[in-house]
N, C-alpha and C positions, 0 to 999 in steps of 0.2 A: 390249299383246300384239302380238308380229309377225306376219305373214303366215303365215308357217311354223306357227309354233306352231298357230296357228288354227283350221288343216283335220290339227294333228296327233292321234293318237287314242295313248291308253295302249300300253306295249308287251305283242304278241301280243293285241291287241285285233282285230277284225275288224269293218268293216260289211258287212249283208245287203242288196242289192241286189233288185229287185222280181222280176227274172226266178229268181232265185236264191232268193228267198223261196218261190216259187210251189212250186220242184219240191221243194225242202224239206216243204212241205205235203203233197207227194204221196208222200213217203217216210212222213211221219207217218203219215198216211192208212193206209197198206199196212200198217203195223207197229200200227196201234192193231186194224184188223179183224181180223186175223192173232192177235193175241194176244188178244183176246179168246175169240176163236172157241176157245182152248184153256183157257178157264176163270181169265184173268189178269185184275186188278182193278185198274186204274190208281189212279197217287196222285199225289200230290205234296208235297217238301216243301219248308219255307221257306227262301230262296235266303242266310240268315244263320242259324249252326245257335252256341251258346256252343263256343268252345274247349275248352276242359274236358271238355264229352263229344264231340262229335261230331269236331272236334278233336285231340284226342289220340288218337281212336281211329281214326281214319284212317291209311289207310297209307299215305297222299300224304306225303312227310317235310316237315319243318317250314317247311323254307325256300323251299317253292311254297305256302305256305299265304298267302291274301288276310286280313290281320287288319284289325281294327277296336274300337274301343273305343267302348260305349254311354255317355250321361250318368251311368249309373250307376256306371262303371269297369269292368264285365265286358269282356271281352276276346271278341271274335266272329271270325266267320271266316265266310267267304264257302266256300260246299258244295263240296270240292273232289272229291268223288266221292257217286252215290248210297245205294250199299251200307250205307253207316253210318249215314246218315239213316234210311233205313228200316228199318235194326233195332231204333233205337232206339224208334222209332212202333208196331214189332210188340211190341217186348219190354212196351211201358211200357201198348198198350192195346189194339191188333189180337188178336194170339193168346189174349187171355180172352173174347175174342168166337168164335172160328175158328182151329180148327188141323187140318190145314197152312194155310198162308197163302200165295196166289198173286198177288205182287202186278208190277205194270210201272207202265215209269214214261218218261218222254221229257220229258229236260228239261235246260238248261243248267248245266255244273260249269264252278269258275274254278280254273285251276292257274298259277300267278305264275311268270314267264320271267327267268329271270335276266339274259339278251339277247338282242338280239332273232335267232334264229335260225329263223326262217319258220314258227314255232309257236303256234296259237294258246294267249291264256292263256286263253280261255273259251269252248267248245264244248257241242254238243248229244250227250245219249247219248241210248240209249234202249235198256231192259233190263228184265228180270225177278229176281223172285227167291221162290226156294219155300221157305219160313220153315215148320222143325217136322214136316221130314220126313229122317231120317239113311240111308233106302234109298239102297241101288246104281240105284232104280229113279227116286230124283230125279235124281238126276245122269244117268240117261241121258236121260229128260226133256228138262233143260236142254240136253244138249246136242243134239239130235234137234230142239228149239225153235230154237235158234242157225241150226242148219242150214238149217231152213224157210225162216225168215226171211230168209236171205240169196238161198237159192233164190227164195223173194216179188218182189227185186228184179232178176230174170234175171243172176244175176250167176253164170256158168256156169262157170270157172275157178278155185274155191276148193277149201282143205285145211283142216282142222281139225285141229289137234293137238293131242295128248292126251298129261299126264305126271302126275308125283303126287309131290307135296312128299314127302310118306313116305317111298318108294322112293327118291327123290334122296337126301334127310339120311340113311338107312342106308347106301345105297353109299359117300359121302363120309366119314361114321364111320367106316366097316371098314378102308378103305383110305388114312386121314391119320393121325398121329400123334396131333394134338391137336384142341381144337374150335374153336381158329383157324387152324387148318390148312386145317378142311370150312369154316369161314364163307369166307374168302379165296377158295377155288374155285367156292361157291356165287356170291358176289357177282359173282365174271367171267361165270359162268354166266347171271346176270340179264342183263350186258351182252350176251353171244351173243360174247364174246370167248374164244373155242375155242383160238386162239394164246398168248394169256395165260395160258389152263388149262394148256396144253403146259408153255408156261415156269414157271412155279408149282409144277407136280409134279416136274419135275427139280430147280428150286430148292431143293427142301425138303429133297431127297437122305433121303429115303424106302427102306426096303427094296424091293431091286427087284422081290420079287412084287409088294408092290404099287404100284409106278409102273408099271410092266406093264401091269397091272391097269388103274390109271386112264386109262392113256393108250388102251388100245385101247376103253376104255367110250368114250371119247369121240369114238374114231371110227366105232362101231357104233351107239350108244345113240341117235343123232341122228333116223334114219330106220329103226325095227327093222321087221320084215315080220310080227311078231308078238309080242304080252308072250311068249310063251317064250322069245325070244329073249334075254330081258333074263336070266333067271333063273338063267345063270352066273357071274353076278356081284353078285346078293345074296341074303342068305339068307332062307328061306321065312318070311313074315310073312304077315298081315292083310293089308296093303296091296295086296300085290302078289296075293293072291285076290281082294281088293276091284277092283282093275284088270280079271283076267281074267274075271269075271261083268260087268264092264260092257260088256267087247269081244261078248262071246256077246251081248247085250243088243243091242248095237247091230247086231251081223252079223244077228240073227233080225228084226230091226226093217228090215233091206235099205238100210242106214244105212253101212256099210262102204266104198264106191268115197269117201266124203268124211273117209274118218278115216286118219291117220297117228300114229303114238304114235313120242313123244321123251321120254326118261326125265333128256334134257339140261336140256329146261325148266322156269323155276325164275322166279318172278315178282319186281320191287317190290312190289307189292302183297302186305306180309308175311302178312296174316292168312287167305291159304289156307293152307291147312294138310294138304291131302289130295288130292283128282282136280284138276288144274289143267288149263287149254285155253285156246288163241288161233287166231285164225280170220286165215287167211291168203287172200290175192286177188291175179290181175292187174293191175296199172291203179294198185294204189298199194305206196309203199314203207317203208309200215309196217302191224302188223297190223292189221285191219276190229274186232278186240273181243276180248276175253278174257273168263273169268270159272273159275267153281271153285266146292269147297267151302270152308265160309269158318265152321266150325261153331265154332272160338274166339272169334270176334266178339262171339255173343251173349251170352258169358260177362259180359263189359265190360258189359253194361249188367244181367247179373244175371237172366238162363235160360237153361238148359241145355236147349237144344233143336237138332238140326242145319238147317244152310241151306247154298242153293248158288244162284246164281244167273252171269248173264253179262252185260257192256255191252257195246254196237255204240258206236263213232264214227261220229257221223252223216254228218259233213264225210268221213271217209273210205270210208263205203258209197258215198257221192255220188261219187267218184272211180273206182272200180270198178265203179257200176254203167252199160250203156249209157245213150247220149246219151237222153235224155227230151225228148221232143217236149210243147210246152204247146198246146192246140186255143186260138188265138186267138178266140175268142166274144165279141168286144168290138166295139161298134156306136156310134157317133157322132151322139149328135142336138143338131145346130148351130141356134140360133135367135136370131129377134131380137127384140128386149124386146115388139113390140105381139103376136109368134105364139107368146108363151110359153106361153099355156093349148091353144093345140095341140099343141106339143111335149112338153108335158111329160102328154099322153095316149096320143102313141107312146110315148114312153119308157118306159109304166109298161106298154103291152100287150106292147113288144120284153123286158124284166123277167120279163112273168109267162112269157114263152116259154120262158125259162132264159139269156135274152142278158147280158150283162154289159153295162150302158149309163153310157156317159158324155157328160152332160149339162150343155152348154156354152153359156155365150151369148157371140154375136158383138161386143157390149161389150167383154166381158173377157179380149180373144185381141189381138195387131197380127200375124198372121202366120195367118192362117188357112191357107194353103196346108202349110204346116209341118206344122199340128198332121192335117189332113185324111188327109195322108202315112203317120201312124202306123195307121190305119185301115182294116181290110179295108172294109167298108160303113158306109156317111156318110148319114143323114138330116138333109134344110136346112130347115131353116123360115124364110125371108128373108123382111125387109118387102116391101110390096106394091110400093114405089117402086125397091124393088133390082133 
């Protein structure tokens, strides 16, 4: 093996470094009390889920999928998102115990990089999800949760934005000929490719109400000042009631300075299917988390029950939120082999104080000055002859 190869790591692989570890902790930390404190049950699941269900029903597409084949020939797959896992765990034996079901979870998903473009393929989420509840009053919940939590990490510059699959596939209906007409603009729409929508709709050479039509949706629908606004341009549904009780929902809640609604947004992640939202921030340049309702999901594995939940990227909270300061509490007791039963009595009294101690002998150092360096406060215990 060469040098290169040696110290080289899988592509979109990442190492955690100790200082880098620590504040990670402390993000966990915030997010497990936080969620708890609102009646969330943490879980977890196993970080190899079969293809065939967990697998196929993800909406991560095929070709980010980490596969594997067991001794047996089943076909596995490395968890490329949590949502699925957990429904399957709710559908098959949570919800006959408890329903709704509040559950979180903080834990690593692997998504496969085609090349390497500064991405990782295996990162930390950390999310909820409220299983067997189809109110307007889960969904605002969740996203009222979202917001907390990001508030948790003073991250004072963020938007939430709120749209709803439904509301998109009727206006895209009404106003294309065919239903590749609406998939074509939906799909540019997932990319935020708004240019391409342009060109797309003229291409189609559409009656011009409605290229009209589509085209000034997409340059209102983006940032509307209010769901009424949207309502000149499709027609009165479910959905779009279901929207406007969420807005009252969220304005009565004092929840409003953090919400914008875009009727543009339209996810990868196919299995929402109704209120959709991704959390926007400062500091990085892609969204902090997404989530939605996702009540077809549990269809797949066989209950009709609705869910909505939302993930945070952990790696990119960490970008947006302020510098985090770690309290160095780390104390040094240096000794040598005859004062080891005195050192190692401070050590356990500096321990029980709440000090972080590391405990060294002067054998197994050539550089004592070095390592001293790293050290706010140094305890010696040297031979009597030194």
């Amino acid at each position: 093996m060469s040098s290169i190869k040696k110290f080289e790591k899988p592509l979109g692989m990442r190492d955690t470094f100790p200082d880098i570890y620590e504040k990670l902790e402390q993000i966990r930390s915030t997010g497990r009390e936080l969620l708890r404190g609102r009646g969330y049950e943490f879980i977890i699941t196993p970080s190899v889920e079969y293809y065939d269900t967990v697998g196929k029903a993800s909406a991560i597409s095929d070709a980010r999928l980490f596969k594997l084949v067991d001794s047996q020939g089943n076909t596995l797959v490395l968890r490329p998102d949590m949502t699925t896992p957990i429904a399957r765990i709710a559908t098959s034996k949570l919800l006959k115990e408890k329903i709704p079901q509040r559950l979180a979870y903080f834990a690593n998903v692997f998504r496969a990089q085609q090349r390497e473009g500064g991405r990782p393929a295996e990162f930390d989420q950390m999310g909820i999800e409220l299983i067997g509840d189809s109110s307007v009053f889960a969904d605002a919940e969740v996203i009222m949760t979202a917001i907390d939590l990001v508030k948790a990490y003073n991250i004072e510059d963020f938007k939430v934005t709120i749209g709803h699959a439904g509301v998109l596939s009727c206006i895209l209906k009404d106003y294309t000929e065919s239903e590749q007409q609406a998939k074509a603009l939906n799909e540019l729409l997932v990319k935020r490719n708004y240019v391409g929508f342009e060109e797309a709709v003229l291409a189609f050479d559409l009656p011009k109400t409605k290229s009209d039509a589509l085209l000034a949706y997409i340059e209102e629908a983006i940032s509307l000042p209010s769901i009424e606004a949207i309502e000149k341009y499709v027609r009165k549904n479910d959905a779009l009631e279901y929207m406007r009780n969420l807005s009252r929902i969220l304005d009565a809640a004092g929840y409003e300075p953090y919400i914008a609604f875009d009727f543009t947004l339209s996810s990868h992640m196919s299995y929402y299917t109704g209120m959709l939202f991704e959390v926007f921030a400062s500091g990085s340049g892609f969204p902090l988390g997404n989530g939605g309702r996702y009540d077809g999901l549990l269809e797949h594995f066989g209950s009709q029950v609705g869910a909505t939940g939302f993930g945070l990227r952990v790696d990119r909270v960490f970008e947006a939120m302020p510098k985090i300061e770690i309290d160095n509490n780390d104390v040094l007791v240096l000794f040598s082999a005859e004062r080891f039963s005195e050192a190692l009595i401070q050590a356990q009294l500096l321990r029980e104080q709440g000090k972080q101690v590391t405990f060294q002998a002067y054998e197994g150092i050539e550089n004592v000055n070095a390592l001293k360096a790293q050290f706010k406060l140094v305890n010696e215990f040297k031979s009597k002859e030194a």
